[in-house]
mmCIF file of the N, C-alpha and C atoms, coordinates in Angstrom:
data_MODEL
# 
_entry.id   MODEL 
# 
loop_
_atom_site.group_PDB 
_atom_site.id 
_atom_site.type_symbol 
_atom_site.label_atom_id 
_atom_site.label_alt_id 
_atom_site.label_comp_id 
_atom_site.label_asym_id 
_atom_site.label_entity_id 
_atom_site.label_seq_id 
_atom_site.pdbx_PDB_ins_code 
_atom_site.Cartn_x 
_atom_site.Cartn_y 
_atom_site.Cartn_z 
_atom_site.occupancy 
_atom_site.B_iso_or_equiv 
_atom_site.pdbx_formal_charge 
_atom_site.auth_seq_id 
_atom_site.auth_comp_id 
_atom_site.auth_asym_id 
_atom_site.auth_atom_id 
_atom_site.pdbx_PDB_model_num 
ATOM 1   N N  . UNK A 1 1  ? 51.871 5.789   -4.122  1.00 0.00 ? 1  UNK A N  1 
ATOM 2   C CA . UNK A 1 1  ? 50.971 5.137   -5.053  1.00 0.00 ? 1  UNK A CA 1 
ATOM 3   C C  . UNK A 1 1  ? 50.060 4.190   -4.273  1.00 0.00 ? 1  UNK A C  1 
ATOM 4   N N  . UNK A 1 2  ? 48.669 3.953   -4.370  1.00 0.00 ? 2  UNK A N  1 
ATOM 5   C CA . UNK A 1 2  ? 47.637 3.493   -3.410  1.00 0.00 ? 2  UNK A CA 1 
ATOM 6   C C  . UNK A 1 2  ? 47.250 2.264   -4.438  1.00 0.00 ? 2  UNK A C  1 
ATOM 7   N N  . UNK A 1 3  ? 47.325 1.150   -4.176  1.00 0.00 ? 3  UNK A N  1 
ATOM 8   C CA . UNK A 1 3  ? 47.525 0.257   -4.395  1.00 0.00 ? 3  UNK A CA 1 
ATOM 9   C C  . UNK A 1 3  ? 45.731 -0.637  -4.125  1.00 0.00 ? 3  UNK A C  1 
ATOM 10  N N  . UNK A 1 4  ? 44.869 -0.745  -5.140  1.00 0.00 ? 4  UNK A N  1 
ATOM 11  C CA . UNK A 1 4  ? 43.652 -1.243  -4.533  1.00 0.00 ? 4  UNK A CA 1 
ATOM 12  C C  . UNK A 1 4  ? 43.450 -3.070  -4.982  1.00 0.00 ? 4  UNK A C  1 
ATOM 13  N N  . UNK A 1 5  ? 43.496 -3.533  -3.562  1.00 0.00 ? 5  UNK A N  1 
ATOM 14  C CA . UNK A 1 5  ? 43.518 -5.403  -3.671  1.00 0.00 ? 5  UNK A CA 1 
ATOM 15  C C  . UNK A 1 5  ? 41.981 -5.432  -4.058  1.00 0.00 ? 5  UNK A C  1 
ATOM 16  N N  . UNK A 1 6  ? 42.129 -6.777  -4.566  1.00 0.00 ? 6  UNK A N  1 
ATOM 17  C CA . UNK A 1 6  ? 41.058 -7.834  -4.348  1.00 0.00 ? 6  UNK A CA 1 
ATOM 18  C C  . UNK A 1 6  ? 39.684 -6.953  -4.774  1.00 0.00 ? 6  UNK A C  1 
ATOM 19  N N  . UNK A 1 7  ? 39.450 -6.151  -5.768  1.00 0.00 ? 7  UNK A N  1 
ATOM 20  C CA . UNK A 1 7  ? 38.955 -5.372  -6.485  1.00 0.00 ? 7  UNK A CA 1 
ATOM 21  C C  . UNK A 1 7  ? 38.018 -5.718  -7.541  1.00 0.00 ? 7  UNK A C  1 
ATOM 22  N N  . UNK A 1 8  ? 38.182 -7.452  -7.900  1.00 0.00 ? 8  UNK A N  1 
ATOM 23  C CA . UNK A 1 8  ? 36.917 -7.589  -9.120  1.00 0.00 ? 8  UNK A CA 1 
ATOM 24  C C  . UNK A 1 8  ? 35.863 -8.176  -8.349  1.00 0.00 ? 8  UNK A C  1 
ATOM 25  N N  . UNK A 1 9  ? 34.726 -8.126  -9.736  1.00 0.00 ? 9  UNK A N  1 
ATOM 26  C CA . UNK A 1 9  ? 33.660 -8.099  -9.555  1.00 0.00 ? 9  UNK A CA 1 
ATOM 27  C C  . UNK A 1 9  ? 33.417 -9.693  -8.603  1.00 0.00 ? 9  UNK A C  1 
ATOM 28  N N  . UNK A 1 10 ? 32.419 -9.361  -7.789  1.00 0.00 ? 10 UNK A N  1 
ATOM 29  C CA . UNK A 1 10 ? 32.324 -10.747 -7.276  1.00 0.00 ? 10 UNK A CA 1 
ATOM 30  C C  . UNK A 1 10 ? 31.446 -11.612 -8.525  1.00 0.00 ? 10 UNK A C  1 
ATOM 31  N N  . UNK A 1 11 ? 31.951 -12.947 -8.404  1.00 0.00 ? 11 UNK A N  1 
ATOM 32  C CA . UNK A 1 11 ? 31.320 -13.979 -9.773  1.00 0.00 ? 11 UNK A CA 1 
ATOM 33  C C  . UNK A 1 11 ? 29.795 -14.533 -9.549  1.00 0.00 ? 11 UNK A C  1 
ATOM 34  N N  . UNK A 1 12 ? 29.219 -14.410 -10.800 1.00 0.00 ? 12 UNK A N  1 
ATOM 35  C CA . UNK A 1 12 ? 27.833 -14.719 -10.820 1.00 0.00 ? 12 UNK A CA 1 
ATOM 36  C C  . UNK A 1 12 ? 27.730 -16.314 -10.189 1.00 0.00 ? 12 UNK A C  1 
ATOM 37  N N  . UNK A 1 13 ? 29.009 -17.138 -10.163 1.00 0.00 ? 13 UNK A N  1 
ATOM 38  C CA . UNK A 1 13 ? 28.785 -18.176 -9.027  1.00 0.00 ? 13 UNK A CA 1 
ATOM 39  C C  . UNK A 1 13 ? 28.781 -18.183 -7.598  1.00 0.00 ? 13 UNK A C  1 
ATOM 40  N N  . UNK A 1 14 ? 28.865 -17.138 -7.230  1.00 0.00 ? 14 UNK A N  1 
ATOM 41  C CA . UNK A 1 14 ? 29.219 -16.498 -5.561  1.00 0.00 ? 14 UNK A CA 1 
ATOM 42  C C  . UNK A 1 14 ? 28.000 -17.058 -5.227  1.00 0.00 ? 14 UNK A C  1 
ATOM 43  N N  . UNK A 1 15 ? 27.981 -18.029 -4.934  1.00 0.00 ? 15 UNK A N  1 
ATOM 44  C CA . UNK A 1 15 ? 26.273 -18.261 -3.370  1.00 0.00 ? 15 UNK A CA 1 
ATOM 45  C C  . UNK A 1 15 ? 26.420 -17.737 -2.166  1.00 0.00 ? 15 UNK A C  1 
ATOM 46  N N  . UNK A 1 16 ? 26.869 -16.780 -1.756  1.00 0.00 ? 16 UNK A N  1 
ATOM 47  C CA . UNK A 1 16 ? 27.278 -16.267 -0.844  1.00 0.00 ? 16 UNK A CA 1 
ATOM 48  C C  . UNK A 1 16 ? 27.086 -15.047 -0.714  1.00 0.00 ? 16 UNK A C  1 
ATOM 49  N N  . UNK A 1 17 ? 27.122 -14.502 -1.866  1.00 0.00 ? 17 UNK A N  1 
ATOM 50  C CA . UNK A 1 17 ? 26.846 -12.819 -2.232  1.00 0.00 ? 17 UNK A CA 1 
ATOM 51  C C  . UNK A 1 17 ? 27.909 -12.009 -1.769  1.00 0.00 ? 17 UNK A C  1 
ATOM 52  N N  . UNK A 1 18 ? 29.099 -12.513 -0.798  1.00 0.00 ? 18 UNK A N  1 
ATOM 53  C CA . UNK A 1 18 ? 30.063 -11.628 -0.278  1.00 0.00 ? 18 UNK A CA 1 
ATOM 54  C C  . UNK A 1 18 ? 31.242 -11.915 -0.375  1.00 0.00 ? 18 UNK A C  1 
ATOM 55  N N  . UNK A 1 19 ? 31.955 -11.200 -0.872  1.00 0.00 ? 19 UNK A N  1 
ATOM 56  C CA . UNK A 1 19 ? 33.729 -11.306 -0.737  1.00 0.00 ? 19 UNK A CA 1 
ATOM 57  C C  . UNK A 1 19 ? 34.349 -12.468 0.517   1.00 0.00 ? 19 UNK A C  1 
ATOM 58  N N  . UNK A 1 20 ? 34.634 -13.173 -0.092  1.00 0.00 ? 20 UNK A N  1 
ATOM 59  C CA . UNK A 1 20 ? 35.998 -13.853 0.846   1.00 0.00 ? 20 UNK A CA 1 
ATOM 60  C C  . UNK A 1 20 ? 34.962 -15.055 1.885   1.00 0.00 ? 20 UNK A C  1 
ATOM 61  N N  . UNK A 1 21 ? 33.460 -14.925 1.450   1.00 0.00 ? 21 UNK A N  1 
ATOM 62  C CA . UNK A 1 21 ? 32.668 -16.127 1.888   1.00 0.00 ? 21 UNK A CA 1 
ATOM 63  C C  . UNK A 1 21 ? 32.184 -17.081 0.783   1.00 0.00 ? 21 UNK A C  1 
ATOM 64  N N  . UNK A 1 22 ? 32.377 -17.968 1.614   1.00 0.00 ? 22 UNK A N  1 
ATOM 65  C CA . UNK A 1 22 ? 32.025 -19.015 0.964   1.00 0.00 ? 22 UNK A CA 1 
ATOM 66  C C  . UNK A 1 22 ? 31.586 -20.440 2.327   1.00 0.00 ? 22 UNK A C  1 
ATOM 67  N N  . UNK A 1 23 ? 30.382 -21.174 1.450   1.00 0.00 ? 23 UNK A N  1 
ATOM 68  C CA . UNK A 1 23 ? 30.272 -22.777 1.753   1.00 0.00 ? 23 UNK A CA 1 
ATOM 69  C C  . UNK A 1 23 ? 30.662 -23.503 2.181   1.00 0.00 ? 23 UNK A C  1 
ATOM 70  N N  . UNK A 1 24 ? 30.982 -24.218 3.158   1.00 0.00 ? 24 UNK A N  1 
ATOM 71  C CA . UNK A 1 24 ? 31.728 -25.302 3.870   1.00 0.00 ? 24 UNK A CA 1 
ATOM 72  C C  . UNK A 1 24 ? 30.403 -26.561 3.759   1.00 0.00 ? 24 UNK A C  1 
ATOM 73  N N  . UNK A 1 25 ? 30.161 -27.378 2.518   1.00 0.00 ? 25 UNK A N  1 
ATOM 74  C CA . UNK A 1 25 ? 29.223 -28.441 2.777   1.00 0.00 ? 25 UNK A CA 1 
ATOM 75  C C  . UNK A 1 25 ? 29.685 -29.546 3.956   1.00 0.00 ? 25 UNK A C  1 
ATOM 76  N N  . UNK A 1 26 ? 30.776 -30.015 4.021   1.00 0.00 ? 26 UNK A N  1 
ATOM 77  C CA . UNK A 1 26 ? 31.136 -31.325 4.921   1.00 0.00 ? 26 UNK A CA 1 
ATOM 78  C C  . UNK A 1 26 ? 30.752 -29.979 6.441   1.00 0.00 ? 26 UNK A C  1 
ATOM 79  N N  . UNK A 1 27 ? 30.568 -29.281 6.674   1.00 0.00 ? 27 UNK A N  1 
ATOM 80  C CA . UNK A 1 27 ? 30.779 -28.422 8.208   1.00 0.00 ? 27 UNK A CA 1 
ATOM 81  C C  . UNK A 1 27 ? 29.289 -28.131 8.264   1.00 0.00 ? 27 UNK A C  1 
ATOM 82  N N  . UNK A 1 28 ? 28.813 -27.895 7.295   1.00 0.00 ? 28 UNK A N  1 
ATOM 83  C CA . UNK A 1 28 ? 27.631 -26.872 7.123   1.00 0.00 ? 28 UNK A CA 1 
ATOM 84  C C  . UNK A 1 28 ? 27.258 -25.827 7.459   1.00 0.00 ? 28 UNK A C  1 
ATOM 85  N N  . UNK A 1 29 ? 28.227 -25.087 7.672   1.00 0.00 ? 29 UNK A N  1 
ATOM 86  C CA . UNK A 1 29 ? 28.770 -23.739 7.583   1.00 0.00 ? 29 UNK A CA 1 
ATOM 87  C C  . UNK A 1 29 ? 29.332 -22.706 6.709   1.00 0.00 ? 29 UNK A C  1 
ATOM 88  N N  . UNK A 1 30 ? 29.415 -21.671 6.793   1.00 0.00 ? 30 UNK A N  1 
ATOM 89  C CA . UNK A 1 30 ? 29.578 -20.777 6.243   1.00 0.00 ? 30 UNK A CA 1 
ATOM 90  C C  . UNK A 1 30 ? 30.980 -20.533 6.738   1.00 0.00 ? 30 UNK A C  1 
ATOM 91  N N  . UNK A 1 31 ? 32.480 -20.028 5.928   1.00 0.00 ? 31 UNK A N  1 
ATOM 92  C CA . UNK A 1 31 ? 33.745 -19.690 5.964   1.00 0.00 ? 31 UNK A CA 1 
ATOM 93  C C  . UNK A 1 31 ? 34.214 -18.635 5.649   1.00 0.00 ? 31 UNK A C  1 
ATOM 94  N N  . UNK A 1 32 ? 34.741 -17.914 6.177   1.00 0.00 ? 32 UNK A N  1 
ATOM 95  C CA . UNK A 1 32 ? 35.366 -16.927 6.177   1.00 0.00 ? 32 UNK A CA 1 
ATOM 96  C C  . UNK A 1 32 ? 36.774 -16.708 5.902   1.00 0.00 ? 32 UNK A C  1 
ATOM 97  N N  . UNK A 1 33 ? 37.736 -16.038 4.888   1.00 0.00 ? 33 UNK A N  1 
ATOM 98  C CA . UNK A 1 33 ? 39.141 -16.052 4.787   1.00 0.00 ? 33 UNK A CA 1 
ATOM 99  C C  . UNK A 1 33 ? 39.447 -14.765 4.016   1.00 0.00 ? 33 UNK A C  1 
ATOM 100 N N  . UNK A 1 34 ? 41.312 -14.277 4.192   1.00 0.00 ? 34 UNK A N  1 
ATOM 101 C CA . UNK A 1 34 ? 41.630 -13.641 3.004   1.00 0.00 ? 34 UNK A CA 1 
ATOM 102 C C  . UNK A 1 34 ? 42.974 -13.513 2.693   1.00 0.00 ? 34 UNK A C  1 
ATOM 103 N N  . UNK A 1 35 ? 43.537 -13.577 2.013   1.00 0.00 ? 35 UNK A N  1 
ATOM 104 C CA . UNK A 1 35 ? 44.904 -13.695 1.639   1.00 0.00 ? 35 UNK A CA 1 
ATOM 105 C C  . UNK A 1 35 ? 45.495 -11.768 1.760   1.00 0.00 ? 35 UNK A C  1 
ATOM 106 N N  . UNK A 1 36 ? 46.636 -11.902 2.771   1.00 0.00 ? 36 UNK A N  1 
ATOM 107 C CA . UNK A 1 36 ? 46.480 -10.350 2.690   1.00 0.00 ? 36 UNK A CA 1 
ATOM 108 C C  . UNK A 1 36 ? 47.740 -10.421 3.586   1.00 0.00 ? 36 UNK A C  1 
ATOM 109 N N  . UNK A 1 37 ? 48.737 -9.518  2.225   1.00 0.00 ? 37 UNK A N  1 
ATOM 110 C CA . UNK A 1 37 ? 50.443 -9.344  2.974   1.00 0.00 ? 37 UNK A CA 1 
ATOM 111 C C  . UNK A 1 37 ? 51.004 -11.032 2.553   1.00 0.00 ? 37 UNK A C  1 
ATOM 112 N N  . UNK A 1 38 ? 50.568 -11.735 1.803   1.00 0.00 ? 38 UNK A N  1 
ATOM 113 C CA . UNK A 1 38 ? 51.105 -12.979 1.015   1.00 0.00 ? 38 UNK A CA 1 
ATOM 114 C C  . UNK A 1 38 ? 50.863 -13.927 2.314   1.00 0.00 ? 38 UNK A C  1 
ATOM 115 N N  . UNK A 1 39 ? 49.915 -13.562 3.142   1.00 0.00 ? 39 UNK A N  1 
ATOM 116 C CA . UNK A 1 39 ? 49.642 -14.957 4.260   1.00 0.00 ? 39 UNK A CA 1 
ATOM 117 C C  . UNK A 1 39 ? 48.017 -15.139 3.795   1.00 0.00 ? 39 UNK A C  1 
ATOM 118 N N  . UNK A 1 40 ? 47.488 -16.552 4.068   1.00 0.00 ? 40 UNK A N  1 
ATOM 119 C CA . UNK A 1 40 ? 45.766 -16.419 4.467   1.00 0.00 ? 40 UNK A CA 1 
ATOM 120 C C  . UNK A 1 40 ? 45.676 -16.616 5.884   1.00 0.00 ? 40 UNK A C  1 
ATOM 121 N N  . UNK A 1 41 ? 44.846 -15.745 6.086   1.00 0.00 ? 41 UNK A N  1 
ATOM 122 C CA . UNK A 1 41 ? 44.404 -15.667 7.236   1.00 0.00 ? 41 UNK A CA 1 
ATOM 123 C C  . UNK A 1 41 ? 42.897 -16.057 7.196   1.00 0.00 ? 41 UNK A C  1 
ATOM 124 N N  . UNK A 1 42 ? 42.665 -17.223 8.214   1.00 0.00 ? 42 UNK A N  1 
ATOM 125 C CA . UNK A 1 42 ? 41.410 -17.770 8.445   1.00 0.00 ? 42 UNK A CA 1 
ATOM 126 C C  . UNK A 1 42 ? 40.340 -17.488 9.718   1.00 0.00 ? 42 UNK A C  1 
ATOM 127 N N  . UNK A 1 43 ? 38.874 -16.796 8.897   1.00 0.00 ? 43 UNK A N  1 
ATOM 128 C CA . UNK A 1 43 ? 38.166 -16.326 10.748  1.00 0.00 ? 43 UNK A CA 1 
ATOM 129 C C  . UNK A 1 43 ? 37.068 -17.358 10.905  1.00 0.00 ? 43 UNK A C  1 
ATOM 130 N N  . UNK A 1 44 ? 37.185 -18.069 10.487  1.00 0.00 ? 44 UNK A N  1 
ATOM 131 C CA . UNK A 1 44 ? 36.264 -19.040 11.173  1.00 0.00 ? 44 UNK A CA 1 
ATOM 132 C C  . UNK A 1 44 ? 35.142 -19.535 10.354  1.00 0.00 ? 44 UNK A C  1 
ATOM 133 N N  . UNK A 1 45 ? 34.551 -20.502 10.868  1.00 0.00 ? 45 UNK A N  1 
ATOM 134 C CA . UNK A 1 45 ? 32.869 -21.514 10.578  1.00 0.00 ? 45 UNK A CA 1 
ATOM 135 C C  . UNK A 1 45 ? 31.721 -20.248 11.208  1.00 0.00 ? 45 UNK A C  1 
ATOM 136 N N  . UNK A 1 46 ? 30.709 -20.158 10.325  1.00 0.00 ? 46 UNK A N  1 
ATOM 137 C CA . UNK A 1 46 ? 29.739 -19.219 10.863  1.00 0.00 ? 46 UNK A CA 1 
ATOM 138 C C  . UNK A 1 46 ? 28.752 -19.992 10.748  1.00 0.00 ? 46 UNK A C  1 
ATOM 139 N N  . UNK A 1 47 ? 27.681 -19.442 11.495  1.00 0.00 ? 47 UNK A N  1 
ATOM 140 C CA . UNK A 1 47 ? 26.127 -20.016 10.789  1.00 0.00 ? 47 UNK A CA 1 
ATOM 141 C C  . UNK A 1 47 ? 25.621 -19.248 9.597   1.00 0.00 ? 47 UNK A C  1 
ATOM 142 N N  . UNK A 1 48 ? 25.903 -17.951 9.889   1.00 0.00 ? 48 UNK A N  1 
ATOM 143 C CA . UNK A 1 48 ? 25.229 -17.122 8.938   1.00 0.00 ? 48 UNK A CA 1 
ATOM 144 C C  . UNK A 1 48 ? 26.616 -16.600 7.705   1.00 0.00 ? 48 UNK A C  1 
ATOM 145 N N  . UNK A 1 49 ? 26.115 -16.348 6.940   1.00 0.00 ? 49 UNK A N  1 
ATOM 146 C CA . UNK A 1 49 ? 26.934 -15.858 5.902   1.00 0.00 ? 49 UNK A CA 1 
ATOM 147 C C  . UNK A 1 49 ? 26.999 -14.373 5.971   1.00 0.00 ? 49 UNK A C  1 
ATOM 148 N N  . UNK A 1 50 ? 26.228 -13.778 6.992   1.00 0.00 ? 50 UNK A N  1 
ATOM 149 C CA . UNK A 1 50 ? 26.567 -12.306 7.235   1.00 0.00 ? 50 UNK A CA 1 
ATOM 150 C C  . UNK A 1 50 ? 27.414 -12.333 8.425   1.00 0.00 ? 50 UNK A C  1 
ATOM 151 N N  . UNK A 1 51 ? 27.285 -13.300 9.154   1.00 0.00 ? 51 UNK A N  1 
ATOM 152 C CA . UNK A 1 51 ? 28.143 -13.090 10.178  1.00 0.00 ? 51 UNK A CA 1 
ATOM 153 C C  . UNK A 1 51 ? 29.868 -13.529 9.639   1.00 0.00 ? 51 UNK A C  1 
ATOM 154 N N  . UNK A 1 52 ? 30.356 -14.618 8.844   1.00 0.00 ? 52 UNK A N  1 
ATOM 155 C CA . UNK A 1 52 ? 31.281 -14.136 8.149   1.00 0.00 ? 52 UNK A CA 1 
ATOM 156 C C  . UNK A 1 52 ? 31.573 -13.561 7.348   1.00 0.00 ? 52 UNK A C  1 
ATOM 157 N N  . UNK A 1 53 ? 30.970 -12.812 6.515   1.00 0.00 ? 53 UNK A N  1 
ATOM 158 C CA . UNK A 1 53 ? 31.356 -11.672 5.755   1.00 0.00 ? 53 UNK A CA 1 
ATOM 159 C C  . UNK A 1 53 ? 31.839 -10.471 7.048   1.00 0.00 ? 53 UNK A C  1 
ATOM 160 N N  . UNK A 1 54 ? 30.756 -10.461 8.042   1.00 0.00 ? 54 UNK A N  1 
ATOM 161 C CA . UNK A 1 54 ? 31.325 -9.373  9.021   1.00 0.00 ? 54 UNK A CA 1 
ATOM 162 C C  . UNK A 1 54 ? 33.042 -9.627  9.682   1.00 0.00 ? 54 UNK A C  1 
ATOM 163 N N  . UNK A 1 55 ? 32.694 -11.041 9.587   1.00 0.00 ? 55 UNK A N  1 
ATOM 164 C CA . UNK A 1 55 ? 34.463 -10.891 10.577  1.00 0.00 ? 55 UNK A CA 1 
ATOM 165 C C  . UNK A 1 55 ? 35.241 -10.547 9.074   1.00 0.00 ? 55 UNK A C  1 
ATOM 166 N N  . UNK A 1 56 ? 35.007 -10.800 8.039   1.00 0.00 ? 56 UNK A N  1 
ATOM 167 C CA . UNK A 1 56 ? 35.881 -10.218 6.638   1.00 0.00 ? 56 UNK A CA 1 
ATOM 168 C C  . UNK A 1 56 ? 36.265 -8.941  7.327   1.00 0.00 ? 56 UNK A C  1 
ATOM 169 N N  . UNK A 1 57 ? 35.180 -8.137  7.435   1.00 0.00 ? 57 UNK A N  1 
ATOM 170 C CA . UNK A 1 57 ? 34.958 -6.857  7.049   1.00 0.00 ? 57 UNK A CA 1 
ATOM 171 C C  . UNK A 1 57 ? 35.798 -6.107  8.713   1.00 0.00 ? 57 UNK A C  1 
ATOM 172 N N  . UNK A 1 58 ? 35.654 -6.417  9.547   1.00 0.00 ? 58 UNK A N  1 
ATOM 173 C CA . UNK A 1 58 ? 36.169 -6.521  10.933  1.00 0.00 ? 58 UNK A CA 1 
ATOM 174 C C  . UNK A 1 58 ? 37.455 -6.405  10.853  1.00 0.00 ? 58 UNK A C  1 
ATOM 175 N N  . UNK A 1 59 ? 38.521 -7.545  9.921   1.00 0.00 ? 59 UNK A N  1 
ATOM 176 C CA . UNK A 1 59 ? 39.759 -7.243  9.601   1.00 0.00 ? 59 UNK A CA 1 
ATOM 177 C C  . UNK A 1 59 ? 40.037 -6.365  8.795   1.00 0.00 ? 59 UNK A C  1 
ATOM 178 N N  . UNK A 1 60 ? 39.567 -6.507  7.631   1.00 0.00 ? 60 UNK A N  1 
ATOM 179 C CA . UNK A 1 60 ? 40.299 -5.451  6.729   1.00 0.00 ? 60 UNK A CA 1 
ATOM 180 C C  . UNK A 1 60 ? 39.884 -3.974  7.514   1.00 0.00 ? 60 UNK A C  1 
ATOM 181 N N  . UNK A 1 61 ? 39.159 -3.793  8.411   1.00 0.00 ? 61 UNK A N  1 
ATOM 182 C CA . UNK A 1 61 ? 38.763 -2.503  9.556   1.00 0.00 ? 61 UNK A CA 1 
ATOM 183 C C  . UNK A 1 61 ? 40.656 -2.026  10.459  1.00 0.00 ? 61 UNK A C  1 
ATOM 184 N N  . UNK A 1 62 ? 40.436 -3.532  11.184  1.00 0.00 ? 62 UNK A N  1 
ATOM 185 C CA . UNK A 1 62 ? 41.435 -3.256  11.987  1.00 0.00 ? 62 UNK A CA 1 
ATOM 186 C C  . UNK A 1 62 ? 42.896 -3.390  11.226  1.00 0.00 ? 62 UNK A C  1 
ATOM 187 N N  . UNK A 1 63 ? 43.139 -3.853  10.445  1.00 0.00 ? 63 UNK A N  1 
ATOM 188 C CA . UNK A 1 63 ? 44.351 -3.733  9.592   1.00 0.00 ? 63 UNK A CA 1 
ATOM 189 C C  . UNK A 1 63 ? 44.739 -2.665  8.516   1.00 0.00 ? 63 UNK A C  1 
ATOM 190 N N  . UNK A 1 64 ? 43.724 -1.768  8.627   1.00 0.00 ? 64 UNK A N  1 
ATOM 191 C CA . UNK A 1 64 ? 43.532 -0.441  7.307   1.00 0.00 ? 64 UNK A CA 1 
ATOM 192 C C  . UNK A 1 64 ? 43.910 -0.648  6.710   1.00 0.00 ? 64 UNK A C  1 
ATOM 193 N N  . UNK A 1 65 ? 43.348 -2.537  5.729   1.00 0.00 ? 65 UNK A N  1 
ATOM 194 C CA . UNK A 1 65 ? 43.485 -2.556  4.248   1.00 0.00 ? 65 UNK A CA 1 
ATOM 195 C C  . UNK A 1 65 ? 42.916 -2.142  3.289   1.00 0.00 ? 65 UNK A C  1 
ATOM 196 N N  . UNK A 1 66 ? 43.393 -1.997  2.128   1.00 0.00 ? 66 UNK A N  1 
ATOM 197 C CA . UNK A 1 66 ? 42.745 -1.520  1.187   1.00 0.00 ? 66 UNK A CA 1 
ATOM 198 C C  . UNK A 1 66 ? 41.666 -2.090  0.192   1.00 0.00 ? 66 UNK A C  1 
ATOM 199 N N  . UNK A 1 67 ? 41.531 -3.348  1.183   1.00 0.00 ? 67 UNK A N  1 
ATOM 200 C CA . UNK A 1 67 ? 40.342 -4.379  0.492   1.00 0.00 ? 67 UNK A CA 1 
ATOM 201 C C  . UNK A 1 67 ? 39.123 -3.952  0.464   1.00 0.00 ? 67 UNK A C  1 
ATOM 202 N N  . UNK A 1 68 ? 38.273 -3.961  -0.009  1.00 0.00 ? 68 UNK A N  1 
ATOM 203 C CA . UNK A 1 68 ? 36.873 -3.064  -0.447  1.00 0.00 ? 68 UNK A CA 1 
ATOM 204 C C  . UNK A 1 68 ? 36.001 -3.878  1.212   1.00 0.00 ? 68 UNK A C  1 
ATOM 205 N N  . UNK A 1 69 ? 34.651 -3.329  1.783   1.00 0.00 ? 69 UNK A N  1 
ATOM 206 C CA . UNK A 1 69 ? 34.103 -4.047  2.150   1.00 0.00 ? 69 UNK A CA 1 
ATOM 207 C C  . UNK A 1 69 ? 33.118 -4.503  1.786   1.00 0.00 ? 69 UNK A C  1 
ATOM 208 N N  . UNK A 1 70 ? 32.237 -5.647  2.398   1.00 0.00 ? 70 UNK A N  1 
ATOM 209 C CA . UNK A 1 70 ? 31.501 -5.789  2.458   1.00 0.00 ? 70 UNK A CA 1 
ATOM 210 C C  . UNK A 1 70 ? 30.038 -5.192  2.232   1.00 0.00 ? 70 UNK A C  1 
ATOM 211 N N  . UNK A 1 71 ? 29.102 -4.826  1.758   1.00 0.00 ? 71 UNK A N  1 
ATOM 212 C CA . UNK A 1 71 ? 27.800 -4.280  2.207   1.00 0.00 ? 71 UNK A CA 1 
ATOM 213 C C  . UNK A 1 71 ? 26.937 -5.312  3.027   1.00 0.00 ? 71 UNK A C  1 
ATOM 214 N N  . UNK A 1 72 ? 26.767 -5.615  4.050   1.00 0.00 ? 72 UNK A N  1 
ATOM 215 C CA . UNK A 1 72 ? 25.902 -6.581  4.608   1.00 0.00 ? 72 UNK A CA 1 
ATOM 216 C C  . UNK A 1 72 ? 24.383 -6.620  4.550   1.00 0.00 ? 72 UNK A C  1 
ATOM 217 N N  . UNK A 1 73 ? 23.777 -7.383  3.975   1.00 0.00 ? 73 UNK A N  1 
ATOM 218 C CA . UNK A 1 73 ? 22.381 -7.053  4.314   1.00 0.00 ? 73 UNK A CA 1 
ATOM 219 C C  . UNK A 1 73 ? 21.847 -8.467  5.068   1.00 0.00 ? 73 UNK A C  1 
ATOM 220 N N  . UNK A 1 74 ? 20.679 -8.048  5.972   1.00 0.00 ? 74 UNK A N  1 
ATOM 221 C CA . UNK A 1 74 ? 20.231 -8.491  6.811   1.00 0.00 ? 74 UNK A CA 1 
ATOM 222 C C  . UNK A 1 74 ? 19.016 -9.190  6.235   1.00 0.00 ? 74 UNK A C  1 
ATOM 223 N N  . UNK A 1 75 ? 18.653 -10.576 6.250   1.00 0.00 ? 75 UNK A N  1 
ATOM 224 C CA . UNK A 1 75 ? 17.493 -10.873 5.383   1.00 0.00 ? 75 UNK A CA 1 
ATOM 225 C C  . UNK A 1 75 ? 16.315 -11.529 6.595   1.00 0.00 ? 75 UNK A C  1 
# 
């Protein structure tokens, strides 16, 4: 049985536009995280919000989770 995580819609409050990013105001950065196998695992302060969505997308790659990815767009 295939089991699909972290599956809803992202929220019309997302300023971020991407799964598992979000805002760091006190850093002024952009954060990256995801809860996965009942641990969070944290990738870091970005500048860009595509560049952490990519390390999102980087793990759930190398861990063949079943977490959806990312679409990145480049602005």
């Amino acid at each position: 049985m295939l089991i699909i995580k972290n599956t809803r819609l992202i929220y019309k409050t997302n300023t971020s536009g991407y799964r598992c990013v979000h805002y760091n105001k006190a850093a002024k950065k952009w954060i990256s995280s995801i809860h996965y196998n009942g641990k969070k695992y944290f990738f870091g302060y970005f500048n860009t919000k595509q560049d952490a969505a990519l390390a999102y997308n980087n793990f759930v790659i190398e861990h063949k989770s079943d977490h959806p990815l990312n679409i990145i767009k480049y602005e």
